[in-house]
C-alpha positions as CSV (number, residue, x, y, z in Angstrom):
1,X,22.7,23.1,-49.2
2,X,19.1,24.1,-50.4
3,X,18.9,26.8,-52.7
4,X,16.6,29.9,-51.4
5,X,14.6,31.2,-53.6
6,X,13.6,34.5,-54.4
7,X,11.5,36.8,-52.0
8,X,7.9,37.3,-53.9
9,X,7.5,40.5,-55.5
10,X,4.1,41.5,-53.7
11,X,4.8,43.4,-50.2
12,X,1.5,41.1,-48.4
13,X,3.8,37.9,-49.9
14,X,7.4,39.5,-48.9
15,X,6.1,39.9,-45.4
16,X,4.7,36.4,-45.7
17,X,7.5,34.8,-46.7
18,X,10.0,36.2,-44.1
19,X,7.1,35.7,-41.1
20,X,7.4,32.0,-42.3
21,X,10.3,31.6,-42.1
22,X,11.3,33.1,-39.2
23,X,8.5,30.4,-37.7
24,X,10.0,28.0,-38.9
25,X,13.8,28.5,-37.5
26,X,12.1,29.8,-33.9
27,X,10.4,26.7,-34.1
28,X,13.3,24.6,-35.2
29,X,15.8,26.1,-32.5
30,X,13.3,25.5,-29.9
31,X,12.6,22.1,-30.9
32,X,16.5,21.1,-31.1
33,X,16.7,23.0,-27.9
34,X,13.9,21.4,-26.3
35,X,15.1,17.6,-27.5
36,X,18.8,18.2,-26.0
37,X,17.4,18.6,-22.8
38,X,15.3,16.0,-22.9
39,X,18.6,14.2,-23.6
40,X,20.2,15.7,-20.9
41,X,17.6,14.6,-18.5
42,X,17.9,11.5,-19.1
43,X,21.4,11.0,-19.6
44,X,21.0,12.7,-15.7
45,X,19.3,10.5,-14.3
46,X,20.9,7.3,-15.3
47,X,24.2,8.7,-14.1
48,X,22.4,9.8,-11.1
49,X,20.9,6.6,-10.3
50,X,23.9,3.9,-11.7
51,X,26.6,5.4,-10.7
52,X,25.8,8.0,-7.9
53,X,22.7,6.5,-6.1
54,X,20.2,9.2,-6.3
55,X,17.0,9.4,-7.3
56,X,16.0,12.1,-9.7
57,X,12.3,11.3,-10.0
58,X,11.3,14.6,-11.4
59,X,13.3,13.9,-14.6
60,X,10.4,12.4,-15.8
61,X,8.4,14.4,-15.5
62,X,10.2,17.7,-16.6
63,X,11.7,15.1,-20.1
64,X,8.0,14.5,-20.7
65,X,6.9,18.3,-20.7
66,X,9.9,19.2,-23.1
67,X,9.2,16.4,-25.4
68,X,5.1,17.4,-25.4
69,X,6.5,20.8,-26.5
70,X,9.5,19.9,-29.1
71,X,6.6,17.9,-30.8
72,X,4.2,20.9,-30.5
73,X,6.8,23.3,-32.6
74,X,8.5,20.5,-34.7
75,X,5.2,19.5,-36.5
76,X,4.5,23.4,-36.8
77,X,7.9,23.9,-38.4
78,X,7.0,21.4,-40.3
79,X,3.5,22.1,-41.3
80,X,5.4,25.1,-42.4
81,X,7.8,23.5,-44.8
82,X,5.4,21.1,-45.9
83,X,7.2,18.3,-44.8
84,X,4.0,15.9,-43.0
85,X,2.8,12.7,-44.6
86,X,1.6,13.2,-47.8
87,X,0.2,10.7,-50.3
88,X,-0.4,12.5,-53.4
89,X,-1.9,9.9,-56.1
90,X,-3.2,12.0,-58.9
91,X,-2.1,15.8,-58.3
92,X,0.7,15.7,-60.7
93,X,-2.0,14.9,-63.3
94,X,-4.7,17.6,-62.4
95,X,-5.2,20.6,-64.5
96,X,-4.3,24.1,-62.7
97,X,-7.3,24.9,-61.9
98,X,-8.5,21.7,-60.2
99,X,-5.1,21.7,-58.6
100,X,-5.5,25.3,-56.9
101,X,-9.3,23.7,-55.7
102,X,-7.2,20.7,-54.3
103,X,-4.6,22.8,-52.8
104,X,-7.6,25.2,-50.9
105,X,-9.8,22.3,-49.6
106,X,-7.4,20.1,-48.2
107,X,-6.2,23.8,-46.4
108,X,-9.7,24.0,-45.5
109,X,-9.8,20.8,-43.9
110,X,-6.8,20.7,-42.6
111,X,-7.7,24.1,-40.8
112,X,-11.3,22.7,-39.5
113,X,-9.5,19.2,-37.6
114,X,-6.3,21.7,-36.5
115,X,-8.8,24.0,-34.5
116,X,-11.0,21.0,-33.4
117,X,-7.9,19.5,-32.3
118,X,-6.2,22.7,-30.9
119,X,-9.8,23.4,-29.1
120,X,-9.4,20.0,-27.5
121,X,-5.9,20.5,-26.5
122,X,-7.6,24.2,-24.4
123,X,-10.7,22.0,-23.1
124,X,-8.5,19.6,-21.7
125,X,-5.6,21.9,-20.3
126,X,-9.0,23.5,-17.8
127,X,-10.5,20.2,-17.4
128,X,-6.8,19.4,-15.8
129,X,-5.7,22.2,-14.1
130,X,-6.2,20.5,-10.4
131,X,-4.7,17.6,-11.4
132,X,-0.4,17.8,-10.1
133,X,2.2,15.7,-11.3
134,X,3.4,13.0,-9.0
135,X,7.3,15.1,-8.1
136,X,7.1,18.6,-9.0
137,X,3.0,18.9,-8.4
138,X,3.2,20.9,-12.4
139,X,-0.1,21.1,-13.3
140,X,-1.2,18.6,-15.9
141,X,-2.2,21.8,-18.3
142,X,1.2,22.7,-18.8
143,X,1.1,19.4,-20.8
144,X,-1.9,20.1,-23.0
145,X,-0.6,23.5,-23.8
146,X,2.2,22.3,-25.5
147,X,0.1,20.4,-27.6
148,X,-2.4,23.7,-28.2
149,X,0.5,25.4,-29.0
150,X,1.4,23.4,-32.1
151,X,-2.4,22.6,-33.2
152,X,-3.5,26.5,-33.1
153,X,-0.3,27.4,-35.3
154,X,-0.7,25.0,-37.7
155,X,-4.5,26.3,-37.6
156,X,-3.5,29.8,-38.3
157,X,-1.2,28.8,-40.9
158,X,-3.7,26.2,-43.2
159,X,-6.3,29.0,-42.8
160,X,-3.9,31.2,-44.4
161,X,-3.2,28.5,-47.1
162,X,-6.5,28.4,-48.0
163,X,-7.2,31.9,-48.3
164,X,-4.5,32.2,-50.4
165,X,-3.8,29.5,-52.1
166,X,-0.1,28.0,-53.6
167,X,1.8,30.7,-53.7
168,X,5.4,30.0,-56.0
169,X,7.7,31.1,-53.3
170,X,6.7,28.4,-50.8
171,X,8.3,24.9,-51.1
172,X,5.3,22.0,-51.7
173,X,5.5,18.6,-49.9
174,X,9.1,19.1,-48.4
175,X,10.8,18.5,-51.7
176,X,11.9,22.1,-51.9
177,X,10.3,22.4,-55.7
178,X,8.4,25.1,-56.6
179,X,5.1,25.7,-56.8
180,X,3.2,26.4,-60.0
């Protein structure tokens, strides 16, 4: 079981901190949530078809809109935690202050190809909006705003990264060690 640490002793940090991570178990219970019923879809619709003789061709559809949507707050949860692919090469051996510039720009850039990606995620959810699925006849934008969802959070969060910069209280690259 992973130790918690300390909340910060700042009231802007404390309220941080507990926003955080109340993200990141919302997120997390709606991801395990979603990814059980795209299970149960699917273990559905094999029974359905092998054993009973139905059809369920909407199962696809609905499995694929969960699964757009456990990805969208999975990789935000994660964003959260720090957990993404990281290849750190030299970090460990830059001074503090070169570190904190590190830590900023890649938040920084991070933030810039989150809203361009989030923005195209929006652009395509209107540019779909007539377009139905083949069963239900869902609109494809449902799709694209699971993906929005996650992009514009992890926006909003690496904006906040880079304004404020490593804070001690938040675990770094998903090992759960501390910050300097």
């Amino acid at each position: 079981m992973r130790q918690e640490s300390a909340l910060p002793r700042g009231a802007v940090d404390r309220l941080a901190c507990r926003l955080l991570r109340a993200v990141t178990l919302v997120c997390d219970l709606l991801g395990v949530l979603l990814l059980a019923g795209v299970l149960l879809l699917i273990v559905a619709a094999v029974v359905a078809r092998d054993l009973l003789d139905l059809g369920m061709p909407w199962t696809e559809e609905v499995a694929t809109l969960l699964a757009i949507y456990a990805v969208g707050f999975g990789s935000l949860s994660a964003w959260v935690r720090g957990e993404h692919l990281l290849v750190d090469l030299f970090s460990h051996r830059l001074p503090p202050l070169a570190l904190a510039l590190q830590y900023r720009l890649t938040a920084l850039l991070s933030c810039g190809f989150f809203a361009l990606a989030a923005w195209g995620a929006w652009t395509m959810s209107e540019m779909s909006a007539n377009n139905r699925t083949v069963s239900l006849g869902i609109s494809f934008s449902y799709l694209y705003y699971g993906i929005f969802v996650g992009f514009a959070g992890m926006t909003l969060l690496s904006a906040w990264q880079a304004l404020r910069g490593r804070v001690a209280w938040q675990a770094v690259g998903g090992s759960g060690g501390e910050a300097p």
